[in-house]
N, C-alpha and C positions, 0 to 999 in steps of 0.2 A: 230610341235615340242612344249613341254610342257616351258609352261612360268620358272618353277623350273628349269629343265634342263638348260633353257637360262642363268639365274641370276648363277648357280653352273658355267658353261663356263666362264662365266664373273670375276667371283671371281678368278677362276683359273688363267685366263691370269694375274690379278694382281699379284696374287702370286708368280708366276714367272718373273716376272716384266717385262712385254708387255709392252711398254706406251699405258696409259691410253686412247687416241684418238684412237689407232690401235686398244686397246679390246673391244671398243665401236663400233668400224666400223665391227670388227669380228662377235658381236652377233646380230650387225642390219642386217647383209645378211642371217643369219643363217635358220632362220626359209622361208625364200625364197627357199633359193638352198635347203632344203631338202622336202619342199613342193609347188611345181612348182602352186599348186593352188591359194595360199597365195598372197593376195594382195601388200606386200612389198617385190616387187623383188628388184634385182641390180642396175638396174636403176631408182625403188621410190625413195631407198634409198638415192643414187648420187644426185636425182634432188632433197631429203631432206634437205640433208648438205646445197648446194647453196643456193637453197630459202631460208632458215631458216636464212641466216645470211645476208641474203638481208632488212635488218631491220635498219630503224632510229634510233632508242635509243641504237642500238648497235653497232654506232659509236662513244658515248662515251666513251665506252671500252679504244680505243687506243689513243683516244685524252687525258685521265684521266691518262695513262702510260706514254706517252710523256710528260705532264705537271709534273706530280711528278719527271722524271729523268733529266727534267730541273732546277726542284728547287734545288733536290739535288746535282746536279752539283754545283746550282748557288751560296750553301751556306748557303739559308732560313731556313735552321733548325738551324742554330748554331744562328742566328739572332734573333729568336721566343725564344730560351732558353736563352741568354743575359738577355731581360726581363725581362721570366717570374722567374728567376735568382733572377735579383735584389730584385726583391719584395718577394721574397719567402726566400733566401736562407740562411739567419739568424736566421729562424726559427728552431728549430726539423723535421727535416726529409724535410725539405725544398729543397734541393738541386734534391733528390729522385722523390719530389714531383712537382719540376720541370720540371723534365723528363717525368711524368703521361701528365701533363700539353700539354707541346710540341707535345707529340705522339696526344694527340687529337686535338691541333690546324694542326697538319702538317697530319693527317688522314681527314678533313676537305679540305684538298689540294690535295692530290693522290688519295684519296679514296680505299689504298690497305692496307692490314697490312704489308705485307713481304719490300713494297716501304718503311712503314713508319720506322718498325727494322733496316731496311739498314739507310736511310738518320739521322735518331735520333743515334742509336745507334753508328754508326763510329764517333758521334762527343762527346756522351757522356758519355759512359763509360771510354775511357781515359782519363776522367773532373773526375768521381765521384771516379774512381781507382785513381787516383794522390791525388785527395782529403781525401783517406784514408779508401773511402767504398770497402767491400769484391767484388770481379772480379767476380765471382757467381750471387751474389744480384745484381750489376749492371747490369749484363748480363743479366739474366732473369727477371729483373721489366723491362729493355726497350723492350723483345722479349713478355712479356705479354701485357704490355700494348700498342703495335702494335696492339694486337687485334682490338685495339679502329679505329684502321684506316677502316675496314670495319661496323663499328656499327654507328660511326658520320659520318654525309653524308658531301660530296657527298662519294655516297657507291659504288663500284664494281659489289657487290653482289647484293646490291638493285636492279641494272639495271635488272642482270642476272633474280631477281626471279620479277619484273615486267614482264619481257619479259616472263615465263613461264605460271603466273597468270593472266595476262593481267590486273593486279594493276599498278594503277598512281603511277609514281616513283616518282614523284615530294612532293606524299601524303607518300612515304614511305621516303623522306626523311628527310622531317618533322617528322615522328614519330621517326626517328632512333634517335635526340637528348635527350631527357628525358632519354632512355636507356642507352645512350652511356654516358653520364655525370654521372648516378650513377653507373655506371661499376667504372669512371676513382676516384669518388670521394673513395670507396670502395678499390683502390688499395693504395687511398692517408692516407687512416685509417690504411691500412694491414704496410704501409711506415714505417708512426709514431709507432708505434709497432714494429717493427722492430728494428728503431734507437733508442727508449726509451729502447730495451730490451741490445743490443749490442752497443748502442752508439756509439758518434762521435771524429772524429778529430775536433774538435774546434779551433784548430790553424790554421788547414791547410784551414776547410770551412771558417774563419775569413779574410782568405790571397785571396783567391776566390773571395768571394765575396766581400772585399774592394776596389779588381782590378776596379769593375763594378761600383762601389758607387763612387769612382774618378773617374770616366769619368763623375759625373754625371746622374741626372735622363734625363734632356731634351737631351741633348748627347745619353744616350742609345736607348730611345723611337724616335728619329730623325734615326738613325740606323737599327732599328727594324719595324718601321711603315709600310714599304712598305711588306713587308713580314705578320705583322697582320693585314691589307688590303686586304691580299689576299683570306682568308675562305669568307670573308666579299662579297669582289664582288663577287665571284660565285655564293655562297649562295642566294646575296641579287639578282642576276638577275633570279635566279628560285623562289625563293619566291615571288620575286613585279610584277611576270609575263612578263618582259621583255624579258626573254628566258628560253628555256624547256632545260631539261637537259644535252642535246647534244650540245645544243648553248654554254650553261655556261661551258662545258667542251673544246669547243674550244676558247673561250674564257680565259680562265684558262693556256692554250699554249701561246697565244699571251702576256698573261699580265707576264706569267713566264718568257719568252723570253727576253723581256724589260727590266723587271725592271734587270734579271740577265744580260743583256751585254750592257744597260745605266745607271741603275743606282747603282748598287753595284758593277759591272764592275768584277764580279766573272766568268764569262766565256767569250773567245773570239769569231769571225762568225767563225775561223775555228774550233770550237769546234762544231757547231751545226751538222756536217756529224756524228761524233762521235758519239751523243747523238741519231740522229736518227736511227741509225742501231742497237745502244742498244735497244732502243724503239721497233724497229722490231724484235729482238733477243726475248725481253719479251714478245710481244702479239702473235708473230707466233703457239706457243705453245698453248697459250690458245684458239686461235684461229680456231686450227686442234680440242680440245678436243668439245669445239662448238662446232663446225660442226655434228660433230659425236652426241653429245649429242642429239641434236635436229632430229637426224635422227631413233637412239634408242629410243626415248621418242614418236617419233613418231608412230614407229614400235610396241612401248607397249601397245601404246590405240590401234593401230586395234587389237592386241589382249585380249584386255580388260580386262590387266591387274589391271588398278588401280580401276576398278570394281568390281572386284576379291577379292585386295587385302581390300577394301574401308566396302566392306560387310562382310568378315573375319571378321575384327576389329570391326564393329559396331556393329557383334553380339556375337563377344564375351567379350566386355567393355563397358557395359550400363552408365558408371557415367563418367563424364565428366575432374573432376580430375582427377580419372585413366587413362583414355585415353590420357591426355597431360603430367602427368608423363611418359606413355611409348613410348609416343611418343620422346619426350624429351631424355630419355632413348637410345630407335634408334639411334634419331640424330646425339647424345654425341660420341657413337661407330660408324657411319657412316665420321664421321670429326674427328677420329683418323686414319681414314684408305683410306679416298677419297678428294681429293684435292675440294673446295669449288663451282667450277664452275659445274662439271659434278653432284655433289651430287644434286644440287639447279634447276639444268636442268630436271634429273631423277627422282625426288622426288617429284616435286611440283607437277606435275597433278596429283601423287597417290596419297598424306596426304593430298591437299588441299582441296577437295571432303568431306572428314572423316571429318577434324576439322568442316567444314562449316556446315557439318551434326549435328552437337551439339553448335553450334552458336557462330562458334567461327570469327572473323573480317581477312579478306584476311590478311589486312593490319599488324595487330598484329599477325596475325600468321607469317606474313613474318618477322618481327623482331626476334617472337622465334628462326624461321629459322636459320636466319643470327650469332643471339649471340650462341647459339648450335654449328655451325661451325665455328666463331670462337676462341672458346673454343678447336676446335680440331687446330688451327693454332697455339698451343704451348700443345701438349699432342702425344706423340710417338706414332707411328713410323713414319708417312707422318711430322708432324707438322714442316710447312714449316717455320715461325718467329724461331723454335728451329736451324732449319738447316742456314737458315742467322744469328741467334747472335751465334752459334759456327763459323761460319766462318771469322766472324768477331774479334774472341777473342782465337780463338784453343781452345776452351773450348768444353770438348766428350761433345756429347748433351744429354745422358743420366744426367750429371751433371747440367749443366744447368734444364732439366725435375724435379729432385728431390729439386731445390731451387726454384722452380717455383711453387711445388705443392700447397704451401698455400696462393700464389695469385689465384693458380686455382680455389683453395672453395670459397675466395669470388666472382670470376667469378661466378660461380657456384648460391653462396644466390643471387646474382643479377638475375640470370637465373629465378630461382624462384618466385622470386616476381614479375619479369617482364612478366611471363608467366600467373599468378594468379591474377596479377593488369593491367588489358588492358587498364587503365584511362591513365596509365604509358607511352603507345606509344599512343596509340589515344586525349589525353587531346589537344596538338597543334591543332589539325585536326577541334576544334569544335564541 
């Protein structure tokens, strides 16, 4: 069966909305059962999915899911934005710009974006909406800048495109910071411009943020610490070598746990059944699209596709530019229309080949990766942060998409420069 035919079947069952996992399990039998000679029968396939997710590093997955639905249980977001609150929020666009803030210290914690829109955003768009900013721009600067939660590590996606490219994730998640900071500084320029252009309640952010300023600074930061401690230890045990990435992500449950039902006392032991079956609820899914992925991605290289498709491209885009705008291109429309985990599964052993072929760094191209798709985690029709901050505010997500758009473009110049400045993700690395 011809590799085009496979990928048209594929696209069709989206179309019709297969879930994703089933259309993936549909095309990796296909070329079996209609060619009995073909080395990925029904059973490669079967014994693909299990092996594949018989992997170390991809028990951070669910340990990284269960610690962010503890935080956000526990109340750590509203705690990190108290803070960065104070010191910010008497500025221009301060309050906005605390919100940028928070998504990337609490992206640093879940390592998801969709965790971080949910746990940031239910605490702070009813702060910036009471404060007097439009329900729109609230809703879509925290469903953008959730992006940030897969870009600064610890990252989701990092793992996923380690485990593809057989790149250190430990090396990619050092380089996800330099990107991920001028994504969020970028959204904090687009803020101020915003609120210089349409302006503020001043009474109302004066009543806000006075609340915070009477309690004090050592008060709030006594408050707040145990929760900006917590990027800190994760972080700090995969960087000083203490623990790989899997360690620090159970690690990252335990210390969630604690501090939320000793010391901030925001959940009770009968809450943890609760928490854990959400937990189950969120990975199950991703969990089946795995599977599947790793057995399709499998099923491509014996038929060599990314071979195929590696030589296509390289002879018909000799310059190295071009080829990472179109690539780039691809991406953009692949993370408007495929959820992050199976894009990052099926793609990497076919672009990764191609860039490497024109010298491009695993490691830096897995950033492109990553910020490309998440770009599609707030651009219609899949953009799953769109589909969490409407639900969050009954706001159609077309409306939210159309306030979102000129956070997109600086998403977007950040893309650029981080694609054409590789010192950008690699400088930490050495």
């Amino acid at each position: 069966m011809s590799s085009v035919v496979i990928f048209i079947i594929f696209v069709i069952c989206l179309v019709i909305a297969i879930p994703v996992s089933i259309s993936l399990g549909i095309v990796s039998v296909l070329p079996g059962a209609f060619d009995p000679s073909f080395t990925a029968s029904g059973t490669y396939v079967i014994r693909s999915m299990l092996g594949g997710l018989d992997s170390f590093p991809l028990l951070a997955v669910p340990m990284f899911v269960l610690s962010g639905i503890i935080m956000a249980r526990g109340g750590i977001s509203r705690k990190l934005f108290d803070v960065f609150a104070y010191f910010m929020g008497k500025r221009t666009a301060g309050m906005p710009c605390a919100v940028v803030v928070t998504c990337l210290f609490y992206g640093a914690i879940s390592g998801s974006g969709p965790a971080t829109v949910a746990a940031v955003g239910s605490m702070t768009i009813p702060i910036l909406v009471e404060m007097g900013y439009d329900k729109k721009f609230s809703t879509a600067i925290v469903a953008v800048a959730g992006g940030l939660g897969v870009i600064i590590p610890p990252s989701i996606p990092f793992i996923m495109y380690g485990m593809a490219s057989g790149a250190s994730v430990s090396d990619l998640f050092i380089a996800g910071i330099i990107p991920g900071l001028l994504i969020g500084g970028l959204l904090m320029v687009y803020a101020f411009y915003y609120c210089k252009k349409n302006g503020e309640d001043q009474q109302k952010k004066e009543a806000m943020v006075g609340e915070l300023h009477a309690k004090g600074f050592l008060r709030v930061l006594k408050e707040s610490a145990f929760a900006l401690l917590s990027p800190v230890i994760i972080l700090g045990c995969i960087y000083t070598g203490i623990a790989s990435p899997t360690e620090a992500a159970v690690i990252s449950v335990f210390y969630a746990l604690i501090i939320s039902l000793f010391v901030y006392r925001s959940i009770k032991v009968k809450d943890i059944w609760g928490i854990l079956v959400e937990s189950i609820r969120t990975y199950a899914p991703i969990l089946f699209i795995l599977a599947a992925s790793i057995a399709f991605s499998r099923v491509l290289t014996l038929m060599q596709v990314p071979q195929a498709i590696s030589a296509w491209i390289l002879s018909h885009f000799t310059s190295k530019i071009v080829l990472l705008l179109v690539i780039n291109v691809f991406l953009l429309i692949v993370g408007m229309v495929m959820d992050t985990t199976p894009a990052i599964l099926i793609l990497t052993p076919i672009l990764l080949p191609i860039v490497q072929a024109v010298g491009v760094d695993p490691i830096h191209f897995g950033i492109i990766m990553v910020v490309n798709l998440a770009i599609g985690f707030v651009t219609p029709p899949i953009g799953v942060n769109l589909f969490v901050a409407s639900s969050l505010t009954d706001i159609p997500l077309m409306d939210i998409a159309r306030k979102a758009m000129p956070m997109i473009v600086y998403f977007l110049i950040a893309l650029i420069v981080i694609t054409f400045v590789p010192a950008l993700s690699l400088a930490l690395l050495g």
